[in-house]
MMTF fields as JSON, N, C-alpha, C and O atoms, coordinates in Angstrom:
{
  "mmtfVersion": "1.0.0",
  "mmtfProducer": "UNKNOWN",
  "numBonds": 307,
  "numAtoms": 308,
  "numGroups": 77,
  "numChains": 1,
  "numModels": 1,
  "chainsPerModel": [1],
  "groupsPerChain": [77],
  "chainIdList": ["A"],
  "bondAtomList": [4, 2, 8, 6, 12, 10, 16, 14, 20, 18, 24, 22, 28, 26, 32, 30, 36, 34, 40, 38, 44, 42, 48, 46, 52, 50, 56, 54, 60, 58, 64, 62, 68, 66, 72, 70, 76, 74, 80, 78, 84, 82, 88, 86, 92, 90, 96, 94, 100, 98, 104, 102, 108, 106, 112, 110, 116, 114, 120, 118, 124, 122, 128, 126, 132, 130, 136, 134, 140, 138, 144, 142, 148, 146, 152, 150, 156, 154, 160, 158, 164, 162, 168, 166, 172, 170, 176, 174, 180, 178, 184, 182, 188, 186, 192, 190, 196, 194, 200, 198, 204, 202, 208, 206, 212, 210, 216, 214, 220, 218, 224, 222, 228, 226, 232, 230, 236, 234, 240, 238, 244, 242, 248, 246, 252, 250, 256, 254, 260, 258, 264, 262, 268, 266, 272, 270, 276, 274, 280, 278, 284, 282, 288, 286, 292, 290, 296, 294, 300, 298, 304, 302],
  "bondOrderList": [1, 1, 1, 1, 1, 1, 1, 1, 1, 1, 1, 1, 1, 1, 1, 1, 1, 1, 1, 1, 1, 1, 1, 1, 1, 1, 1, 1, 1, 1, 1, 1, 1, 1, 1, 1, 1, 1, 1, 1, 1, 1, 1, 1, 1, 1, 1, 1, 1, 1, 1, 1, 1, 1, 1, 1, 1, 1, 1, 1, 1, 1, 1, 1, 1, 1, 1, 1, 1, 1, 1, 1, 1, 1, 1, 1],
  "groupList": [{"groupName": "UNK", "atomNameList": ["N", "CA", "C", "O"], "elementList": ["N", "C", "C", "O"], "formalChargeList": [0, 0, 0, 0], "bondAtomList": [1, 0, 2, 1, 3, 2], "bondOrderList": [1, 1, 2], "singleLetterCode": "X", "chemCompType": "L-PEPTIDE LINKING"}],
  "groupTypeList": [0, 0, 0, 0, 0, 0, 0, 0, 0, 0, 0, 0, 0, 0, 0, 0, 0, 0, 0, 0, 0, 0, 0, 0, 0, 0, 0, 0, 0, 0, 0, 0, 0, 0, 0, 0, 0, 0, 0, 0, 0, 0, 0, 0, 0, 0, 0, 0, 0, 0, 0, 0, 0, 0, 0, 0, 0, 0, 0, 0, 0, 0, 0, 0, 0, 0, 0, 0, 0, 0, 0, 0, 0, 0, 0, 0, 0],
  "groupIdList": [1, 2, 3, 4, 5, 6, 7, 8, 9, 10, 11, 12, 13, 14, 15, 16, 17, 18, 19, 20, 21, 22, 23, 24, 25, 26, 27, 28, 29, 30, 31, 32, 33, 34, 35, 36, 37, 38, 39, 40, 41, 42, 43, 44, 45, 46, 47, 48, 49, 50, 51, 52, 53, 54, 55, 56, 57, 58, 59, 60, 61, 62, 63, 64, 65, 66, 67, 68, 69, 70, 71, 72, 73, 74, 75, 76, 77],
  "secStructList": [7, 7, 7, 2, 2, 2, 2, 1, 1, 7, 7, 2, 2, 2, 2, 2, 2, 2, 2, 2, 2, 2, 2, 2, 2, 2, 6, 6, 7, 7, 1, 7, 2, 2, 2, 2, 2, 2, 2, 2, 2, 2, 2, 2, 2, 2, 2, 2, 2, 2, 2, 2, 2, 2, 2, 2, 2, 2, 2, 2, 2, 2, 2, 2, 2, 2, 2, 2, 2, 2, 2, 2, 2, 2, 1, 7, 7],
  "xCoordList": [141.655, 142.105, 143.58, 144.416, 143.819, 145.52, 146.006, 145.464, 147.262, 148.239, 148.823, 148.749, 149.23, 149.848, 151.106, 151.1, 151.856, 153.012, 152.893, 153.857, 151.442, 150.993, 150.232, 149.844, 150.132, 148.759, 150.38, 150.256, 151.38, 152.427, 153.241, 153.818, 153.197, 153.766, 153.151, 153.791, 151.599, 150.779, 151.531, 152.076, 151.624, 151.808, 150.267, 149.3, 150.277, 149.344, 148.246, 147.019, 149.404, 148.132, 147.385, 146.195, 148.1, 147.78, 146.861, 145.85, 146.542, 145.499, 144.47, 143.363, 144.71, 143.563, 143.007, 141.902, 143.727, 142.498, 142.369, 141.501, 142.659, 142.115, 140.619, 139.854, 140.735, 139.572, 138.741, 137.573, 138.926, 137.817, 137.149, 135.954, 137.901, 137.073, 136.697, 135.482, 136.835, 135.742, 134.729, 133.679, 134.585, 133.457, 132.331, 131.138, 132.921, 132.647, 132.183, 132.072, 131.971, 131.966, 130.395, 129.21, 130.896, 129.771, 128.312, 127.184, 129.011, 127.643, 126.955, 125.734, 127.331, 126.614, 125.981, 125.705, 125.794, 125.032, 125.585, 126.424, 124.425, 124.64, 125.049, 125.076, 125.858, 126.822, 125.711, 124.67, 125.89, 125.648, 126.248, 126.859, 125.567, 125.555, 127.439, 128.23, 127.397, 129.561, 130.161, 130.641, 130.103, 130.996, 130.937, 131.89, 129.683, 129.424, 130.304, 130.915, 130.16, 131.231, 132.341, 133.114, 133.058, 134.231, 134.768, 135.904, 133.77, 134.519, 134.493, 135.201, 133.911, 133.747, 134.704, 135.491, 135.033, 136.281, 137.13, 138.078, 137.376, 138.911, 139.175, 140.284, 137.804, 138.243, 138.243, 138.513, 138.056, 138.557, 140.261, 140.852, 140.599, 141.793, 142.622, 143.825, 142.14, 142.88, 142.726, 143.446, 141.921, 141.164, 142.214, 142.245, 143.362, 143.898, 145.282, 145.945, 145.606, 146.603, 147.141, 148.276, 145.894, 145.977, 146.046, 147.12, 145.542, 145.697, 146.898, 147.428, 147.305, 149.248, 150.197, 151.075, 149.917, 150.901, 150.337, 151.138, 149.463, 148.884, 149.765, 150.45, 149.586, 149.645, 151.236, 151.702, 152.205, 153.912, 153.398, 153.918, 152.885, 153.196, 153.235, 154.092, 152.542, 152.12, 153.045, 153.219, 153.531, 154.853, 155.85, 155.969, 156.583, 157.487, 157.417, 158.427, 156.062, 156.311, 156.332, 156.759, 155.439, 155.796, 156.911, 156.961, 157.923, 159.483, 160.074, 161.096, 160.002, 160.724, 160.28, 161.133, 158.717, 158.278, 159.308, 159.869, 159.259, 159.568, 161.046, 161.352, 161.99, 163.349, 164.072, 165.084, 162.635, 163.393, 162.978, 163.667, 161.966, 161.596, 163.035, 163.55, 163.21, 164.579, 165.619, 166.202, 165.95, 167.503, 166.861, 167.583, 165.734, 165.414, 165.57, 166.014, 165.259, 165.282, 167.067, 167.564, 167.865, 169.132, 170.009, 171.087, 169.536, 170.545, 169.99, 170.618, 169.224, 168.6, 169.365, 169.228, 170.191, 170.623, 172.245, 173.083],
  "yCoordList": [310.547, 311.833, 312.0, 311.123, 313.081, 313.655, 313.806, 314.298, 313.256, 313.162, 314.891, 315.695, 315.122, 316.263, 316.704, 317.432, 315.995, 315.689, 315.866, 316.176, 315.594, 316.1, 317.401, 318.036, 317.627, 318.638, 320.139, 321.305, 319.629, 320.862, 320.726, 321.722, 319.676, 319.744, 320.163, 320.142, 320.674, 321.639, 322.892, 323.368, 323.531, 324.832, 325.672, 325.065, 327.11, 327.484, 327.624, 327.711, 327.608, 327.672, 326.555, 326.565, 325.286, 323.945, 324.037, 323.661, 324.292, 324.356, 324.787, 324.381, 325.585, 326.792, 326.494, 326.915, 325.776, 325.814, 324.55, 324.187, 323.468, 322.394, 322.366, 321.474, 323.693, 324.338, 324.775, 324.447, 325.389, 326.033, 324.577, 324.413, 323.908, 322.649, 322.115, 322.193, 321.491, 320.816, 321.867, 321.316, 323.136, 323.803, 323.902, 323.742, 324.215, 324.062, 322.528, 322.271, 321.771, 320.03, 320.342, 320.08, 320.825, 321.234, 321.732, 321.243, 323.096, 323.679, 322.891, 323.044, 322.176, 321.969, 320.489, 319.796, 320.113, 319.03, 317.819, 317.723, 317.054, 315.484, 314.791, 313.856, 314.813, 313.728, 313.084, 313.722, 312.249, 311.513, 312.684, 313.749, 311.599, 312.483, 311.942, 312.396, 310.761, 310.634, 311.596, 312.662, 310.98, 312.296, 313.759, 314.302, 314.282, 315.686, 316.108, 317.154, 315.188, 315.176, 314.947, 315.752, 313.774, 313.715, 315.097, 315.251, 315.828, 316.802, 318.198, 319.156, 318.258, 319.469, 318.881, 319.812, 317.965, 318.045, 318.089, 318.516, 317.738, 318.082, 319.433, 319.922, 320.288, 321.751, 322.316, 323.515, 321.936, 322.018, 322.127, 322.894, 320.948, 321.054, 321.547, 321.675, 321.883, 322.669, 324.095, 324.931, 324.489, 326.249, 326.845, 328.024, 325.334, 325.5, 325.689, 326.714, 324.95, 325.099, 326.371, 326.832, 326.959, 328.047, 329.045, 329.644, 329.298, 330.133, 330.056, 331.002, 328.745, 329.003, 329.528, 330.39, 329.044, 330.215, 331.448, 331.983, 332.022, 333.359, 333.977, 334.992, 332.92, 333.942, 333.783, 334.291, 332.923, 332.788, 334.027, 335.08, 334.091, 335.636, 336.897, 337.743, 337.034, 338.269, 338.471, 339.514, 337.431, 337.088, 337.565, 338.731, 337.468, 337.717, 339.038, 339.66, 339.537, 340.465, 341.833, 342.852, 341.415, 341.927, 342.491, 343.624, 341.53, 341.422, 341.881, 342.437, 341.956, 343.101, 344.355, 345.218, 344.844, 346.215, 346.958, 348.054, 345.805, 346.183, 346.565, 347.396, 345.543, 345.668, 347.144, 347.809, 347.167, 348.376, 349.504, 350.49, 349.727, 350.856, 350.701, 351.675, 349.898, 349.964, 350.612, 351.528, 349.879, 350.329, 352.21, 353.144, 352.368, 354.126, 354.968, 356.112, 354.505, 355.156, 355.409, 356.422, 353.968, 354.148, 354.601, 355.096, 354.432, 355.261, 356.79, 357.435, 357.353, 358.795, 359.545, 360.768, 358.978, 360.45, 360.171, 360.838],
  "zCoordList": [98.009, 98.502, 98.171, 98.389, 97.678, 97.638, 98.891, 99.881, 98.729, 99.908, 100.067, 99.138, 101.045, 101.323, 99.956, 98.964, 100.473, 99.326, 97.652, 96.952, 97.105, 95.948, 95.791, 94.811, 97.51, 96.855, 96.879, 96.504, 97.312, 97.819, 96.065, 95.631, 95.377, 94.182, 93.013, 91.962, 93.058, 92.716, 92.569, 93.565, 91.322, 91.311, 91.711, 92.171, 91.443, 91.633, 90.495, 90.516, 89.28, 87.939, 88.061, 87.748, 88.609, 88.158, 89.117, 88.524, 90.216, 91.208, 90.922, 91.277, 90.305, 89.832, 88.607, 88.266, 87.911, 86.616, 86.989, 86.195, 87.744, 88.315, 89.493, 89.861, 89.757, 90.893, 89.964, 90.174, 89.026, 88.047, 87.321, 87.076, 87.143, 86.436, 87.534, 87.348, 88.825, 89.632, 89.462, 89.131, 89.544, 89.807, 88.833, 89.09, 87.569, 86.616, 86.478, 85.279, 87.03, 86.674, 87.915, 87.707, 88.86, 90.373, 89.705, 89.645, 89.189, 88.459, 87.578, 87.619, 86.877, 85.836, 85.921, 84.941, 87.336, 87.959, 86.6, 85.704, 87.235, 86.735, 86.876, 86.076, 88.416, 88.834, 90.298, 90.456, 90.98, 91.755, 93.025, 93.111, 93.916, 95.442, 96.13, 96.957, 95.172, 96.082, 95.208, 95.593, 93.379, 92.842, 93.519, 94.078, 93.37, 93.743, 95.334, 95.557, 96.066, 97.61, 97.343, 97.863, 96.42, 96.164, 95.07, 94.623, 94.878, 93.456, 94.619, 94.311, 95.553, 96.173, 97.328, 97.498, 98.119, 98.592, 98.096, 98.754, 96.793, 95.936, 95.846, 96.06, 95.413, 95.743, 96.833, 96.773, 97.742, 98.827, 99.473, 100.234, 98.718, 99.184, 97.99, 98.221, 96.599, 95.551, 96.048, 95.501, 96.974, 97.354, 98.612, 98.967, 99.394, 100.321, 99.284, 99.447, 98.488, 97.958, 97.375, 97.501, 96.571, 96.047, 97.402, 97.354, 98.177, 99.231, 100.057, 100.638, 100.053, 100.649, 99.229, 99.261, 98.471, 97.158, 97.605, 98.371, 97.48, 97.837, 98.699, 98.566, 99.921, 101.215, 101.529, 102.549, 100.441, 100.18, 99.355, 99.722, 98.77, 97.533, 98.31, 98.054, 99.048, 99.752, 100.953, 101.583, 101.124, 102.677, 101.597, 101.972, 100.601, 99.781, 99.187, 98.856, 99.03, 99.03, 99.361, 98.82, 100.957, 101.93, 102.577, 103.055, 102.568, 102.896, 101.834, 102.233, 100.726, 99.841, 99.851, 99.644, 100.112, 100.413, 101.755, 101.779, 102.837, 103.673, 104.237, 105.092, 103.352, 102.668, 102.242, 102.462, 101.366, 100.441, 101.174, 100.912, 102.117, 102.556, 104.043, 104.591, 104.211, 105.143, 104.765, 105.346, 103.297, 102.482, 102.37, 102.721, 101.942, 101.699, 102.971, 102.874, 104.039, 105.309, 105.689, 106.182, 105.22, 105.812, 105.082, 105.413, 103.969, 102.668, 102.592, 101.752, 103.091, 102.507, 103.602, 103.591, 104.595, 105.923, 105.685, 106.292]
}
């Protein structure tokens, strides 16, 4: 299992086309009943990784939507 500490030094591409290949590895059977558990908890925790970049993306840019609709309200009177 990946330690916390690696799964946070994951970018998000690297997560993601690392998630598309366990799955891709999932679908297309032929592995044993541990691989198949060990490849579907890895995406597991590559599916968490990608979803905290996400949900930093959407916090960021949230706070700049919300920024600029401030600076428009206080600069327009």
């Amino acid at each position: 299992m990946t330690s916390k500490v690696a799964q946070e030094a994951l970018g998000y591409e690297q997560a993601r086309d690392e998630l598309i290949e366990v799955v891709r590895r999932l679908e297309a059977g032929g592995t044993t009943l541990e691989e198949s558990l060990a490849l579907w908890e890895r995406g597991e925790e590559l599916a968490k990784v990608c979803r905290r970049w996400l949900d930093g993306a959407r916090a960021r840019l949230d706070a700049a939507l919300a920024e600029e609709q401030e600076d428009g309200e206080s600069g327009g009177e």
